[in-house]
Backbone as ProteinMPNN parsed JSONL, in Angstrom:
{"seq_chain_A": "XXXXXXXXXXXXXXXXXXXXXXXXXXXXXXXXXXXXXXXXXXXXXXXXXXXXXXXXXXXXXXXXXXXXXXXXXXXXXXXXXXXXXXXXXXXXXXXXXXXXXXXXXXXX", "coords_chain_A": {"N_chain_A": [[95.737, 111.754, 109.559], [97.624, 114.003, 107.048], [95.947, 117.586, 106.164], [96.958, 117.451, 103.015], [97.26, 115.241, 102.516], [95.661, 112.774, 100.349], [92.635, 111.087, 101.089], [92.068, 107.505, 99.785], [90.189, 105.847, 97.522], [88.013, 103.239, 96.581], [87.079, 104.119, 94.128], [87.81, 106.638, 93.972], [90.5, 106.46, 93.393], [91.601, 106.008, 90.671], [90.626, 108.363, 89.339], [92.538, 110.291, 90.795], [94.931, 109.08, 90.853], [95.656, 107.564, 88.908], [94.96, 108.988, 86.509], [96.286, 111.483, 86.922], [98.04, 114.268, 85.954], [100.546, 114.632, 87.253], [103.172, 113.514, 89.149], [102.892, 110.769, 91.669], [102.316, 109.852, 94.724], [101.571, 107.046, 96.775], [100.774, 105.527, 100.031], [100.084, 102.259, 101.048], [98.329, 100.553, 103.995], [97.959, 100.612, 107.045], [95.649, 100.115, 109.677], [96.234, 98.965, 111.872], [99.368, 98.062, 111.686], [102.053, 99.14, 113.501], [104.573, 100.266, 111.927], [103.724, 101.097, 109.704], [102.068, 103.067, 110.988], [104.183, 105.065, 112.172], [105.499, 105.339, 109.544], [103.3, 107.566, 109.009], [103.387, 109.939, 109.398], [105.708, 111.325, 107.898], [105.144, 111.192, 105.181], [102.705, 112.519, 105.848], [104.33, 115.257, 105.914], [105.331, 115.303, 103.442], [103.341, 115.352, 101.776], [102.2, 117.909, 102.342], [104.397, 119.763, 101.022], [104.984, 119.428, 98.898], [102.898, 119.625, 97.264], [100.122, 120.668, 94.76], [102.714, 120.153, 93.656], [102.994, 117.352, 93.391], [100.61, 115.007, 93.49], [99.326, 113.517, 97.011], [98.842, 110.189, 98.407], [97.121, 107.884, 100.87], [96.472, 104.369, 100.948], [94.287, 102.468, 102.537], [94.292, 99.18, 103.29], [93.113, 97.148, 104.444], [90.439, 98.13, 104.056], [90.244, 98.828, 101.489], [90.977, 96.405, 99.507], [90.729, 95.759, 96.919], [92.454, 97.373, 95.192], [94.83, 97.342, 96.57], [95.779, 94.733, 96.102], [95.626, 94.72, 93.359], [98.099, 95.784, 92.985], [99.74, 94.143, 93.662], [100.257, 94.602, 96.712], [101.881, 93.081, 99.063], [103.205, 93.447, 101.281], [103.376, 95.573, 104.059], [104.247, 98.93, 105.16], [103.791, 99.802, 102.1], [105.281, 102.127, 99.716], [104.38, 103.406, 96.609], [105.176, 104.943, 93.656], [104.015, 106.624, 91.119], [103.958, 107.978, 87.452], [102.446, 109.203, 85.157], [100.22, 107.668, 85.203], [101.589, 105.165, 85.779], [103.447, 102.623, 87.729], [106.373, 103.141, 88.79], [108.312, 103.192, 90.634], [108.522, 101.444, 93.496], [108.339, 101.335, 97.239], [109.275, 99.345, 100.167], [108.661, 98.917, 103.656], [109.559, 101.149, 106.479], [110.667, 104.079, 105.235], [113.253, 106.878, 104.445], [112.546, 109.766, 104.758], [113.738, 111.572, 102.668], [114.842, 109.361, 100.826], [112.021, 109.051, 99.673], [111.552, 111.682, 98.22], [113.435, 112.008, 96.617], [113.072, 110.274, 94.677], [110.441, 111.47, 94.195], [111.369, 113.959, 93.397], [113.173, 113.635, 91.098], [110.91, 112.708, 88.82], [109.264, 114.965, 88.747]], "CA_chain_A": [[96.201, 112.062, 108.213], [97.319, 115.687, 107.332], [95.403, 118.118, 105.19], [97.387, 117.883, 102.088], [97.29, 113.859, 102.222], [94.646, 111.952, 100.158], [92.445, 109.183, 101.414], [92.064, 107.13, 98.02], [89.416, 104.536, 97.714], [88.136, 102.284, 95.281], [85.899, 105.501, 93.973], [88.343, 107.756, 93.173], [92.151, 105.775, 92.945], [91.751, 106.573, 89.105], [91.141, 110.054, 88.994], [93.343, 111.374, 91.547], [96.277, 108.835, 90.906], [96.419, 106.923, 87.203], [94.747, 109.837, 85.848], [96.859, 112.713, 87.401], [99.256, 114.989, 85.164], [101.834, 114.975, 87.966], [103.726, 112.351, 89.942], [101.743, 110.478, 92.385], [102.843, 108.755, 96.27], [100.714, 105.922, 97.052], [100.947, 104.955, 100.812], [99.285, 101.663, 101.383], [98.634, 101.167, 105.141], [96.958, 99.409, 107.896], [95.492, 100.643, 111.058], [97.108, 97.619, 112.825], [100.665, 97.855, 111.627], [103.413, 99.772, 113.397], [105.251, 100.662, 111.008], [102.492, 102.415, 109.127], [101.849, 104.334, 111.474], [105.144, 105.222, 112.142], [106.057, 106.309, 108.348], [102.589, 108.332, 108.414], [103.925, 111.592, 109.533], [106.417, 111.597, 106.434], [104.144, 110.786, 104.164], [101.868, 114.05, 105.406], [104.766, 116.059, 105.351], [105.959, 115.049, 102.064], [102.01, 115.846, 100.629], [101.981, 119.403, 102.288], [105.555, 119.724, 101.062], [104.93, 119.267, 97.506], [101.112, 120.157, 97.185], [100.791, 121.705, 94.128], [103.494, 119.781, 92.664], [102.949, 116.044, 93.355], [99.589, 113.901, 94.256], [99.976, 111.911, 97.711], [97.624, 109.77, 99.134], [97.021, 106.889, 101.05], [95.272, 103.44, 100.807], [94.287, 101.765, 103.845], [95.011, 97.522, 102.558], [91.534, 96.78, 104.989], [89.148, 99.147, 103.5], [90.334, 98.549, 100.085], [91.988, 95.093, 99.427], [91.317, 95.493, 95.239], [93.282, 98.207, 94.935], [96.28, 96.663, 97.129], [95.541, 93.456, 95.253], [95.727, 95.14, 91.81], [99.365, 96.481, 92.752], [100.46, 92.901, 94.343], [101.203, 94.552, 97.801], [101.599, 91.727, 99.948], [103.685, 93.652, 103.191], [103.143, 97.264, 104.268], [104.164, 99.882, 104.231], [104.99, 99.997, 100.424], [104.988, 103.195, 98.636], [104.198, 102.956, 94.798], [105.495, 106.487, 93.29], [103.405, 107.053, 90.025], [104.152, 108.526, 86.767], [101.46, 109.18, 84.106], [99.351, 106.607, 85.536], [102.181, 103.902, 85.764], [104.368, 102.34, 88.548], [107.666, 104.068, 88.594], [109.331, 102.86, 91.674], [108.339, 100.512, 94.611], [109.577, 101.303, 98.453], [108.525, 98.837, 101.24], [109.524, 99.39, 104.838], [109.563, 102.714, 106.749], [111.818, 104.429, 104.667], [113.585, 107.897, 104.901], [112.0, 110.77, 103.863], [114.888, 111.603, 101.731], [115.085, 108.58, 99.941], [111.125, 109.204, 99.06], [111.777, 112.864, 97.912], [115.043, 111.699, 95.54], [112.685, 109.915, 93.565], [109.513, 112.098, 93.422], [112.003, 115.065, 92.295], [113.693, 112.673, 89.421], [109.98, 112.736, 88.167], [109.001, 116.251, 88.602]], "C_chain_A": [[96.228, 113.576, 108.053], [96.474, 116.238, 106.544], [95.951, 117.668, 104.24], [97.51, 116.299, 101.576], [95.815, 113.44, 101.543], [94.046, 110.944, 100.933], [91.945, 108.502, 99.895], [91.397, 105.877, 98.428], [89.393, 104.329, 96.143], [87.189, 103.753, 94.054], [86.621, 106.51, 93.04], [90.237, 107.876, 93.07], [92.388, 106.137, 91.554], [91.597, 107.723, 89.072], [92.324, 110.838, 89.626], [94.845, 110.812, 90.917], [96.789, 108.649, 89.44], [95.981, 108.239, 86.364], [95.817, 111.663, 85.418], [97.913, 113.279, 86.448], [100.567, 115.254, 86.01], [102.235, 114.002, 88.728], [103.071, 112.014, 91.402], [102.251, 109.384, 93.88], [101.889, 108.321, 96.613], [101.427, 105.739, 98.713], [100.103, 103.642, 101.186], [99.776, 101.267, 103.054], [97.71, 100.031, 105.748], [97.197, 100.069, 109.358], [96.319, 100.489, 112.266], [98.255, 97.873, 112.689], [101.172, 99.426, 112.266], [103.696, 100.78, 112.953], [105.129, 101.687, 110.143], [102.476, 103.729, 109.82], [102.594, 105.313, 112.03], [105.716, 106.645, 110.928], [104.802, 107.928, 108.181], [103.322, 110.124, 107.995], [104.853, 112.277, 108.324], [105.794, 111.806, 105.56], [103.372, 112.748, 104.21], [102.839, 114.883, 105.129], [105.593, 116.12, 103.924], [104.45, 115.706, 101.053], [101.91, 117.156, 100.786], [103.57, 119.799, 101.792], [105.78, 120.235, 99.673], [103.699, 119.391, 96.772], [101.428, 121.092, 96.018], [101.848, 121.047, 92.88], [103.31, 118.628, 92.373], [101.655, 115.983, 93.888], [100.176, 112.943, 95.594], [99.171, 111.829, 99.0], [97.869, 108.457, 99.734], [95.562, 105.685, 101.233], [94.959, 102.306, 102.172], [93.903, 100.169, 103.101], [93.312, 97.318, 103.427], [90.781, 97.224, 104.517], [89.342, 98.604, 101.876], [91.374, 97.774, 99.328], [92.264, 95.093, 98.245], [92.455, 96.167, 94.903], [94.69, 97.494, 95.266], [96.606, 95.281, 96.166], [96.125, 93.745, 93.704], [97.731, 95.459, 91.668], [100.625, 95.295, 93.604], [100.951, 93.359, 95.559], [101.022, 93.29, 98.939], [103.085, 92.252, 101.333], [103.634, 95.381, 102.927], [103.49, 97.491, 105.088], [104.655, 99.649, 103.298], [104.333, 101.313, 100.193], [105.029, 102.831, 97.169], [104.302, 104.674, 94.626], [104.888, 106.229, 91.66], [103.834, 107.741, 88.881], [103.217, 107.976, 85.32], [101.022, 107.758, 83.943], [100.213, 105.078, 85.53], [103.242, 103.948, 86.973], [106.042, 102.678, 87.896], [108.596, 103.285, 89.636], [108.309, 102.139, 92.943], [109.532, 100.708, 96.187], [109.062, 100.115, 99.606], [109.142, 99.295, 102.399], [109.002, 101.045, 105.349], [111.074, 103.596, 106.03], [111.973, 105.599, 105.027], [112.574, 108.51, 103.601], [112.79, 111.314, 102.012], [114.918, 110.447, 100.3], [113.172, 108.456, 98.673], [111.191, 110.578, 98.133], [112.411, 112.472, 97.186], [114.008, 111.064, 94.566], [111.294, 110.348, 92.966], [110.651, 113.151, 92.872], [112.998, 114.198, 91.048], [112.606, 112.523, 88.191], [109.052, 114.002, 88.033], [109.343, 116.432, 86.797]], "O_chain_A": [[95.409, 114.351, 108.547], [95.932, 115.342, 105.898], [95.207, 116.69, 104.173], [97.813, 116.066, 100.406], [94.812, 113.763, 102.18], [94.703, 110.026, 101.424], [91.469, 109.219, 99.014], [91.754, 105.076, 99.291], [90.007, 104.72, 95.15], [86.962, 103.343, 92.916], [86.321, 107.007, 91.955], [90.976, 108.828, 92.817], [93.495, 106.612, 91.298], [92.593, 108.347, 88.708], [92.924, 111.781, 89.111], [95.743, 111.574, 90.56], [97.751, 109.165, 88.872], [96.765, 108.536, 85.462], [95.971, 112.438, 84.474], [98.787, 112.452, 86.192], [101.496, 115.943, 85.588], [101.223, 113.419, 89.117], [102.774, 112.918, 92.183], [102.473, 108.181, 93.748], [101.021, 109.154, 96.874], [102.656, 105.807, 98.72], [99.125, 104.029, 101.826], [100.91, 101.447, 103.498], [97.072, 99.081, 105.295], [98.212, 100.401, 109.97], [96.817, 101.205, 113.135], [98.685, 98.047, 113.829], [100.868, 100.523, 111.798], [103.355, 101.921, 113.263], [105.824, 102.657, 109.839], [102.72, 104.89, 109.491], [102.055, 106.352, 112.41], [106.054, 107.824, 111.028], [105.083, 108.972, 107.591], [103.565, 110.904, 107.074], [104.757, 113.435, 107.916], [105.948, 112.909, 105.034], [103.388, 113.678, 103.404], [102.619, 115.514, 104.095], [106.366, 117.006, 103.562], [104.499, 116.315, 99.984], [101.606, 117.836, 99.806], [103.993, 120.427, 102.763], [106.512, 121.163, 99.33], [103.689, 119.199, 95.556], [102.335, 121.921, 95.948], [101.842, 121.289, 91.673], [103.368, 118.391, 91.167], [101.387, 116.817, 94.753], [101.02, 112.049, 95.528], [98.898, 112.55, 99.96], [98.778, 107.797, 99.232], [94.368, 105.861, 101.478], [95.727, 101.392, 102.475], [93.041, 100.248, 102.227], [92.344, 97.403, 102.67], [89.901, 96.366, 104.447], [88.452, 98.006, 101.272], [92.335, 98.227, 98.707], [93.373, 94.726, 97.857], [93.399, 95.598, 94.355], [95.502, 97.15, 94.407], [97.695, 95.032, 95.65], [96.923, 93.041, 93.086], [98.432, 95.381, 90.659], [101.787, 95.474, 93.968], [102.015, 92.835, 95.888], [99.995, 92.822, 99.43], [103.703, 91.467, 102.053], [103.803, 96.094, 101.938], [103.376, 96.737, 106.055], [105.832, 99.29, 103.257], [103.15, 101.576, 100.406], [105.761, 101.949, 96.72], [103.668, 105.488, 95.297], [105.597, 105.452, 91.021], [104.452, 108.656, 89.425], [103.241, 106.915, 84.696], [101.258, 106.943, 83.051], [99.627, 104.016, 85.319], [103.839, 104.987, 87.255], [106.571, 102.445, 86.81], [109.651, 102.798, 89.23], [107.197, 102.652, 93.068], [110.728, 100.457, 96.334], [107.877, 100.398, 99.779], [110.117, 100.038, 102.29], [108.29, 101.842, 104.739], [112.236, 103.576, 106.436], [111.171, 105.966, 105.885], [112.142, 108.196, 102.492], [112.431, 111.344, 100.835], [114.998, 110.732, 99.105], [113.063, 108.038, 97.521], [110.707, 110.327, 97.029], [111.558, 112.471, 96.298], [114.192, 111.467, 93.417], [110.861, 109.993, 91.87], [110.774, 113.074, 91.649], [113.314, 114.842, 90.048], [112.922, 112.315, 87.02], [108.135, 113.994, 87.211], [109.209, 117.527, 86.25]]}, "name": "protein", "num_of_chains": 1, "seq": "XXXXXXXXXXXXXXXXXXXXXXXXXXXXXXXXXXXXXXXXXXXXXXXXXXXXXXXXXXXXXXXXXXXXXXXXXXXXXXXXXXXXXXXXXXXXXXXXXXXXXXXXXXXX"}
């Protein structure tokens, strides 16, 4: 995970994310999958990218099932993009960077 990425547990998912005054990238994730580990690298450079401007962290689905539970993910990777503590947009899949960026700057 890079510097500029969160790890977000059950501890501190409310302050950093529902709480946050600025738009917020959720990665939920899994050691095991692929795919995950695949999109990570986006993900960090999307947090050192926008550091500063946006929150963006991820939730590992094993470590912390309520959380994933609370936000119904049931396949990962999903991104959940945040805005003043509410779901804004839903991505599943490894998606493009691009298409994650288009919709944190719509919420900037």
């Amino acid at each position: 995970m890079g510097d500029f990425t969160k790890t977000l547990t059950d501890d501190n998912f409310e302050i950093e994310i529902l709480n946050s005054d600025k738009p917020a990238l959720v990665d939920f994730w899994a050691e095991w999958c692929g795919p995950c580990i695949a999109l990570g690298p986006t993900v960090d450079s999307i947090a050192e990218e926008y550091d500063g401007k946006a929150v963006v962290g991820k939730v590992n689905v094993d470590h912390h099932p309520t959380i994933a539970a609370k936000y119904s993910i049931r396949s990962i990777p999903s991104l959940l993009i945040f805005s003043n503590g509410k779901v804004e947009e839903q991505l599943i899949g490894a998606v493009s960077k691009e298409e994650i960026t288009s919709i944190i700057d719509r919420l900037l």
